[in-house]
C-alpha positions as a LaTeX table, in Angstrom:
\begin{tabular}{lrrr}
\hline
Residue & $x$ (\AA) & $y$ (\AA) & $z$ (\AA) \\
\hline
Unk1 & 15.14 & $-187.23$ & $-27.05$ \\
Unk2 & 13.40 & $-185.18$ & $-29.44$ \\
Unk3 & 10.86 & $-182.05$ & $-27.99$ \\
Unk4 & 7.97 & $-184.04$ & $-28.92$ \\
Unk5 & 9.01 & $-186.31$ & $-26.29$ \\
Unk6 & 9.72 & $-184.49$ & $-23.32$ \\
Unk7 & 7.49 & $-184.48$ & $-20.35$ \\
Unk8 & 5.72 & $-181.15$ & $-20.34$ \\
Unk9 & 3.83 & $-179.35$ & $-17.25$ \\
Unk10 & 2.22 & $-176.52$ & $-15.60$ \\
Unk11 & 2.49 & $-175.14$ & $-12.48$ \\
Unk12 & 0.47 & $-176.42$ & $-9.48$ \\
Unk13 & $-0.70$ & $-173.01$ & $-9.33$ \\
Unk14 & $-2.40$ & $-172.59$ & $-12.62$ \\
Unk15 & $-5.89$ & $-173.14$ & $-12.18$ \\
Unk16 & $-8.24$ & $-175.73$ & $-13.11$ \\
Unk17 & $-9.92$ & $-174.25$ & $-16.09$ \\
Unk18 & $-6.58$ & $-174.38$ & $-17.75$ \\
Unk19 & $-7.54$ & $-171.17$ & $-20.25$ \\
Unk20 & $-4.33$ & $-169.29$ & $-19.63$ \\
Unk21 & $-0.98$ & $-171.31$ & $-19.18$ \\
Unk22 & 2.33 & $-172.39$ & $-20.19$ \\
Unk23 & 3.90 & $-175.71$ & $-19.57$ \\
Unk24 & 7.32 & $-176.23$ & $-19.65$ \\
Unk25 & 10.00 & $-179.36$ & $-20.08$ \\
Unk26 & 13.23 & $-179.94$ & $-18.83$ \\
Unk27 & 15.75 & $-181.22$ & $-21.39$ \\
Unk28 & 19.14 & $-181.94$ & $-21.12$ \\
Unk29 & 20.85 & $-178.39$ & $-21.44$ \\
Unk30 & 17.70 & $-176.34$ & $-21.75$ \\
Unk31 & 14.39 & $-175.35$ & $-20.33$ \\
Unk32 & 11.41 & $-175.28$ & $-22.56$ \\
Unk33 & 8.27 & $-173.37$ & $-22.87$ \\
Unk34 & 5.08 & $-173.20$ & $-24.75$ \\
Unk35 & 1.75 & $-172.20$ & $-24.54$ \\
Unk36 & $-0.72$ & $-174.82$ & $-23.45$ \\
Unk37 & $-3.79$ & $-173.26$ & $-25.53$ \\
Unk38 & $-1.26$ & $-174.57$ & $-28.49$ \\
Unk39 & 0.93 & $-176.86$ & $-28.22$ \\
Unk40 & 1.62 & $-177.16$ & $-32.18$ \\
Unk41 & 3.79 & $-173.64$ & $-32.18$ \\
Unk42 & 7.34 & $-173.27$ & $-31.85$ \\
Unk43 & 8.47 & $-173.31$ & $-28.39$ \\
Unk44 & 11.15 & $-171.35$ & $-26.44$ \\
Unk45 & 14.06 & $-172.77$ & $-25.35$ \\
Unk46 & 15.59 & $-171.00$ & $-22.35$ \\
Unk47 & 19.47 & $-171.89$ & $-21.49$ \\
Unk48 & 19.24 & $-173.62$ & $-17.35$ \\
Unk49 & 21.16 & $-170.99$ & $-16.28$ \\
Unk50 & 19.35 & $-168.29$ & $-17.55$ \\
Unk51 & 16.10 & $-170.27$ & $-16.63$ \\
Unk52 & 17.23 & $-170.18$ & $-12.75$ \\
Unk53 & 17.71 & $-166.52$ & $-13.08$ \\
Unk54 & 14.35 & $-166.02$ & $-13.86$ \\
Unk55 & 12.65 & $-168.40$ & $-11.56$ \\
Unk56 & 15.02 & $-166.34$ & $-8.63$ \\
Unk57 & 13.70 & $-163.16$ & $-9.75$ \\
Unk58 & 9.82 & $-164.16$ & $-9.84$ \\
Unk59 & 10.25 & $-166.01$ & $-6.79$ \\
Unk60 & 11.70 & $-162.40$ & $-5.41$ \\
Unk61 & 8.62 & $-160.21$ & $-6.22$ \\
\hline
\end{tabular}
């Protein structure tokens, strides 16, 4: 499955106005992220594990 293909999404806690987020996809052995204001720029791909790590520390402050 290519990146173009991948089911991209935003948080349930980024506003309606949708000025200011990023959306991110699951693929097989990464998570990706881009900026929704632009969705034609590279993305960045974020290794699961390292992803989980991140989503623990956020979820911790």
């Amino acid at each position: 499955m290519s990146i173009n293909d991948q089911v991209w999404f935003k948080s349930s806690h980024s506003g309606t106005q949708g000025d200011s987020c990023v959306e991110v996809a699951i693929a097989e052995v990464a998570v990706c992220v881009r900026d929704s204001k632009d969705v034609t720029r590279p993305h960045l791909s974020i290794g699961r594990d390292g992803w989980a790590q991140f989503v623990r520390s956020v979820a911790h402050d």
